[in-house]
Phi, psi and omega in degrees: 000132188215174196288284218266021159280294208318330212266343181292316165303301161284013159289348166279007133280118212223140193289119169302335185286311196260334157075066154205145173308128193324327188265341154283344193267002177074055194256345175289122175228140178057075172267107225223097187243093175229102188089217169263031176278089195258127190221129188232207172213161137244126211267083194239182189287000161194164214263340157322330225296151207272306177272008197315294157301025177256300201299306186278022185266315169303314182266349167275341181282332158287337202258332183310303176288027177253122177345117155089024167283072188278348185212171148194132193247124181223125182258107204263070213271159208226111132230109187293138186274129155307129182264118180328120176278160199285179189266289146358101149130214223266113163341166167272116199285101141010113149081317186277123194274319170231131162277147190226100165306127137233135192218195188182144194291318166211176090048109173105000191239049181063031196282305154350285172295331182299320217273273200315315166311304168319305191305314182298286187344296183309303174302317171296328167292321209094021177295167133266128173213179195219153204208121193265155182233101187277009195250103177292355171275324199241006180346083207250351189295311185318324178277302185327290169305000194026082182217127193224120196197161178246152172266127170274146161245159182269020206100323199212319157221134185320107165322153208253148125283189196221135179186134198040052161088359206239143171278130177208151171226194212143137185272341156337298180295353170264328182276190151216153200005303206253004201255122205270154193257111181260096214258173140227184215292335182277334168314317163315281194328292155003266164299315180299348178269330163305309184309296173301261208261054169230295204290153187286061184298107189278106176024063194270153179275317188201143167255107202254142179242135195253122212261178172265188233246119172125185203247060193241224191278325176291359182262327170288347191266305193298321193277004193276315170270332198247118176286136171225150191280340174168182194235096155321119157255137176235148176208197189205158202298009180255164183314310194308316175276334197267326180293305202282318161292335173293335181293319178307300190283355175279302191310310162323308181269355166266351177259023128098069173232136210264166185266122157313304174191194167253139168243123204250105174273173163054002202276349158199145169244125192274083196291125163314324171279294167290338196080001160243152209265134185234136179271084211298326180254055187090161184213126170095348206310300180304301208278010187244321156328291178305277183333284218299340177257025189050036185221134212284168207252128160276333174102188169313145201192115171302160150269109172225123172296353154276353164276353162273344167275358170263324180277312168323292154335304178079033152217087188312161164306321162296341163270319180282329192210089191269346167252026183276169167290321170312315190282356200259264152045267189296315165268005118017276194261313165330292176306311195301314210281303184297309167335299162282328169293354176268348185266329169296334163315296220285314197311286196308342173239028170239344148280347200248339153273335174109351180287161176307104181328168171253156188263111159327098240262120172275000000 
């Protein structure tokens, strides 16, 4: 029994996403054989990943079938990659690995409640994450989270609140309830640069920024301060929405930010008592959108009355009912989202070693 019978054999395990085997992606860790005990770790790029009990129930099982193998212990371990900031345009923020955008082409179709909830998934998945709330006209993550705070400083920099687990900063906490922030573009500019590199952001895996809703100055601010690792567009299945998203992912790809995927909110309601499902706004909208622009489909997110009722509250669904279809919903399109920012890390160092990219899975 030897390191390289063991590493040979697991190579028939192969990350669906990134579609190369675990031991060229360098995911074997520790690798440990004493007598017919053979014990490793897997590494993988971020602690969402949809399938990680699949891959290790596949690698205990090869290695399990090799001559004089009596045990295997396999440990499944995380460490989410950066997706490379460009040599050209704005540093990389301190404390932050990915920046994350999510925004939607107009108004009203739940970008917010999207934003926040992903944000929990992930962490609940075992990310550290953190969460900004960019839309200064509108400032809604602070009631969502029912989190009511002043931002502290250490002296030097503004402190995060905290809340389920999430770092969150918000221009909420500076008004108060009624009072409207009447800005114009360089004050945005500003604050959101204020946002980034004033505050003390402690080693987040992602950072989500919940943008505000349209094609305006906060978006042009963000790319201007930031490397962001991609973008969430959210829409919901009518025509009306689905046109105001296409603008959103163009406007995205012209500030040279790659779209991560499309998120179909609203997309169907399910009655708890029969149990049937009605497409009230439509059907296929996002994910036939999401083809036709080359950019990947995340997927679907019901009509539930406890997630608006959770968002009232300041107990998102994901935290109030983590074992409903709505929480399962939601971390989903989180592993689907995390997904993608790990095959673009791995894509940037596996060109930046000279080896063959990787193809992105749509």
């Amino acid at each position: 029994m030897t390191a390289e019978t063991v590493l040979d054999a697991l190579k028939g395990v192969v990350d669906p996403d990134l579609r190369r085997d675990i031991v060229s992606l360098g995911f074997v860790k520790n690798l440990v054989i004493d007598g017919g005990t053979v014990a490793f770790d897997i590494e993988l790029t971020t602690p969402a990943c949809p399938v990680k009990d699949l891959m290790k129930a596949q690698a205990e099982d090869l290695v399990r079938a090799l001559p004089g193998v009596s045990a295997v212990n396999v440990t499944m371990t995380a460490q989410v990659r950066s997706v490379s900031a460009p040599t050209t345009g704005p540093a990389a923020l301190p404390g932050v690995k990915n920046v994350i955008a999510v925004g939607a082409g107009k108004g009203g179709v739940g970008k917010t409640t999207v934003a926040v909830n992903l944000a929990l998934a992930l962490s609940k998945a075992g990310s550290r994450v953190g969460i900004l709330d960019g839309d200064i006209y509108g400032p809604n993550v602070p009631i969502m989270l029912g989190l009511q705070a002043q931002l502290e400083s250490d002296g030097q920099k503004i402190r995060p609140a905290e809340r389920y687990g999430l770092q969150v900063v918000s221009i909420g906490f500076m008004t108060k309830d009624e009072a409207p922030v009447i800005w114009r573009g360089p004050m945005l500019h500003s604050a959101i640069r204020q946002f980034f590199h004033d505050v003390a952001w402690r080693d987040l895996d992602y950072l989500i920024i919940d943008m505000p809703p349209g094609t305006g100055d906060v978006a042009l601010s963000l790319a201007q301060t930031v490397p962001v690792a991609g973008a969430i567009v959210v829409t919901t299945p009518q025509q009306v929405s689905l046109a105001d998203s296409r603008r959103a992912i163009r406007m995205y790809e012209k500030l040279n930010i790659p779209a991560l995927g499309v998120v179909e909110n609203m997309s169907y309601y399910e009655c708890p008592q029969c149990h049937h499902t009605a497409n009230i706004f439509g059907h296929g909208g996002g994910e036939q959108m999401a083809e036709q622009m080359g950019v990947p489909f995340l997927g679907r997110l019901p009509i539930y009355e406890p997630i608006r009722v959770g968002s009232d509250v300041g107990i998102p669904v994901v935290i109030a009912e983590p074992q409903s279809g709505a929480a399962e919903a939601f971390a989903k399109v989180a592993s689907q989202m995390a997904a993608q920012v790990s095959m673009r890390a791995i894509k940037a160092e596996m060109e930046n070693k000279g080896k063959i990219p990787l193809t992105p899975v749509r």
